[in-house]
C-alpha positions as CSV (number, residue, x, y, z in Angstrom):
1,X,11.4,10.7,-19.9
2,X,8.0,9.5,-18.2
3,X,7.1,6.2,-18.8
4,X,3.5,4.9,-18.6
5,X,1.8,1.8,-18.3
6,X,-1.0,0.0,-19.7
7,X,-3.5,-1.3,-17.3
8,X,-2.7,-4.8,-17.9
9,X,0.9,-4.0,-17.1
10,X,-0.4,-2.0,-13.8
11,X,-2.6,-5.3,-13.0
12,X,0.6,-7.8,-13.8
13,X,3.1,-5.3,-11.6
14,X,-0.2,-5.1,-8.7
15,X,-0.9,-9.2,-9.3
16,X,-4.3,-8.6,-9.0
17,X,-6.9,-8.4,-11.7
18,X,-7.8,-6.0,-15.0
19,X,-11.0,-5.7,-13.4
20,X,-9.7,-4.9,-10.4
21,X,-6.9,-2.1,-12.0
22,X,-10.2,-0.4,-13.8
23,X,-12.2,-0.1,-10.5
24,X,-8.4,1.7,-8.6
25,X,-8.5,4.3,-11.7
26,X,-12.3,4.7,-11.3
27,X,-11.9,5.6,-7.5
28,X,-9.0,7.9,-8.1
29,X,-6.5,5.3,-6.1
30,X,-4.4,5.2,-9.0
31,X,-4.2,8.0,-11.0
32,X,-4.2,7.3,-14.6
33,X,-4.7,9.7,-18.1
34,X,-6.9,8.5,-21.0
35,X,-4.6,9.1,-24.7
36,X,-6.1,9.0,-27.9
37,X,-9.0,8.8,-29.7
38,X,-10.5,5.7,-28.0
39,X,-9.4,6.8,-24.2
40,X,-7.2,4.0,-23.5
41,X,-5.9,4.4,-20.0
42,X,-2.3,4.7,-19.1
43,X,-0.8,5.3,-15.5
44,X,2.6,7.1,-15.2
45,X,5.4,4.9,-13.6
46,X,5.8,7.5,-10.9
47,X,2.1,7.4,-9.7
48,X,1.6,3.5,-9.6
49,X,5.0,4.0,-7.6
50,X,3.7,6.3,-5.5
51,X,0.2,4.3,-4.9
52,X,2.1,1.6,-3.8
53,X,4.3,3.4,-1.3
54,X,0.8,4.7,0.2
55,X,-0.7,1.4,1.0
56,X,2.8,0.7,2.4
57,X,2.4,4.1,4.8
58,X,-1.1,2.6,5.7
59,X,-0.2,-0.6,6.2
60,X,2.6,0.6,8.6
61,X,-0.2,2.6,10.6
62,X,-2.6,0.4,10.5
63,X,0.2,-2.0,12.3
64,X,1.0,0.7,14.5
65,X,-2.3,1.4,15.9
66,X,-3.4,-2.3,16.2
67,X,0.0,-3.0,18.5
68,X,-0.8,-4.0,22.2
69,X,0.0,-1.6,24.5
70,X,3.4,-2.3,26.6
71,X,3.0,-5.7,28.2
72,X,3.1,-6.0,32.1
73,X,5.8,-6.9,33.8
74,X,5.4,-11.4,34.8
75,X,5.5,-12.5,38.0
76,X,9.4,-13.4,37.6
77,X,10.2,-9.8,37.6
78,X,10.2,-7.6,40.3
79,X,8.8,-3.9,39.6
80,X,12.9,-2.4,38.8
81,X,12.2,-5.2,35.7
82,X,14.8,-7.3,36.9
83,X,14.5,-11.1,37.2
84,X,13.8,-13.1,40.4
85,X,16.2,-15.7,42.0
């Protein structure tokens, strides 16, 4: 069965701010559903689970981009990358 969150349960599991949540379902980060008759917002379990495994992705290729390019060899090592006596 699919469970779904409030957004103050959504803020809590983020640790960051209703205000904050409200603005991630306004941009379409998170996807969330209005229910009933006065639109409250829920967000499915699965989806805050998957927003949260997307910042990880871009995170991870954000890291991946900003790594330095393979270090030159120091002045210890000969070019076969061995040391020097």
């Amino acid at each position: 069965m699919r469970r779904f969150l409030t957004l103050p349960d959504v803020a809590e599991a983020l640790n960051i701010s209703l205000s904050q949540t409200r603005a991630l379902i306004k941009t379409g980060d998170v996807e969330g559903i209005q229910i009933g008759g006065r639109g409250q917002w829920r967000v499915e379990e699965a989806k805050l689970d998957e927003y949260i495994e997307r910042q990880y992705a871009a995170q991870r290729a954000s890291r991946a981009t900003a790594a330095p390019a393979a270090q030159p060899a120091s002045p210890a090592q000969d070019e076969a990358g061995s040391a020097r006596s």
